[in-house]
Each structure stands twice: as C-alpha cells, then as structure tokens.
C-alpha positions as MATLAB code, in Angstrom:
seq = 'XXXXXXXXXXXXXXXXXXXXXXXXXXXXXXXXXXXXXXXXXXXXXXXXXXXXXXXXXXXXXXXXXXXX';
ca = [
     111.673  102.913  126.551;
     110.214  105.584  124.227;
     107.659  105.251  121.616;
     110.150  106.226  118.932;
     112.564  103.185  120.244;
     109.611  100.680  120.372;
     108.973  101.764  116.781;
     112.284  101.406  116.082;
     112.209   98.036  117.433;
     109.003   96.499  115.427;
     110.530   98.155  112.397;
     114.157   96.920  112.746;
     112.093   93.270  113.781;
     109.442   93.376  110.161;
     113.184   94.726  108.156;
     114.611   91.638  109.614;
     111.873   89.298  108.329;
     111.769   90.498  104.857;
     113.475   87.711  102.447;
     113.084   89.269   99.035;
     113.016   92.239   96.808;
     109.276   91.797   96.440;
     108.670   91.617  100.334;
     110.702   94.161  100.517;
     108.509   96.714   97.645;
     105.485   95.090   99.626;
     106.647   96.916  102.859;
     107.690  100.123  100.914;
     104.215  100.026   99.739;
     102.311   99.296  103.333;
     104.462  101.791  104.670;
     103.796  104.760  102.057;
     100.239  104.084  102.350;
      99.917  104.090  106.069;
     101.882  107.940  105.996;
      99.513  108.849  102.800;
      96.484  107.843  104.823;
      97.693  110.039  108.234;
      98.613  112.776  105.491;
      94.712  112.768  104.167;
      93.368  112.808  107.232;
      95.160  115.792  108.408;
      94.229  117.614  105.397;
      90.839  116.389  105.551;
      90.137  117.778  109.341;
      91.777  121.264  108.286;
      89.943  121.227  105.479;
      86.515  120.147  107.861;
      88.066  123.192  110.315;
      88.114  125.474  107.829;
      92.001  125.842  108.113;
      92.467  125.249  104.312;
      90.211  125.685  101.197;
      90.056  125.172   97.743;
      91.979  128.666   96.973;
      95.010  127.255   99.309;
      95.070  123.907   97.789;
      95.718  125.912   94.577;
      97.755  128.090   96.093;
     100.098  124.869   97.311;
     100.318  123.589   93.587;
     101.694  126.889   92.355;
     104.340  126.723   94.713;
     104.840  123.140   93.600;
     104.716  124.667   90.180;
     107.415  126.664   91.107;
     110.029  124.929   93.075;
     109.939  122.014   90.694;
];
C-alpha cells in the first residue's frame, strides 16, 4: 500500500469520526494549519538558501495584485 492510500485511509477513518459541524470546522482548521505550517517552512528554508528575498516576496504580491 502507498503512502497516499494510507493517508487516504487515516483521513477517510478521522472524516468518519467527526459527529458535528463544529468537529467538523475543528478538522478544517487542524488541517489548514498543518499545510500553512509545511508552506512556512518551505518559504522559510528558500528564504535561509537565498532562493527568495524580500524583492520576490514583493514581486509575488503584485502578481497577486494582479490576477485578483
């Protein structure tokens, strides 16, 4: 079995737990944190790499700016 099917799995098993609407904005919540976490930490070693800098960070909200 694959990692992506165990994940699957453990998801489709916490889903299955979840009795409420609240339980269910709980997860939402854990869930967006754990990917905004692994999302910061990316950015944060390119940043430490010297991939990205302040002038592409800017660079990224214009073309926010612009596709919004």
């Amino acid at each position: 079995m694959s990692y992506n099917e165990m994940a699957q799995l453990e998801l489709m098993n916490a889903l299955y737990a979840i009795q409420s609407e609240s339980e269910l904005d709980e997860f939402k919540e854990l869930l967006t944190s754990y990917f905004a976490t692994k999302a910061q930490k990316a950015i944060d070693a390119l940043w430490d790499e010297g991939v990205i800098n302040e002038d592409t960070i800017e660079q990224w909200g214009a073309e926010h700016m612009i596709s919004a």
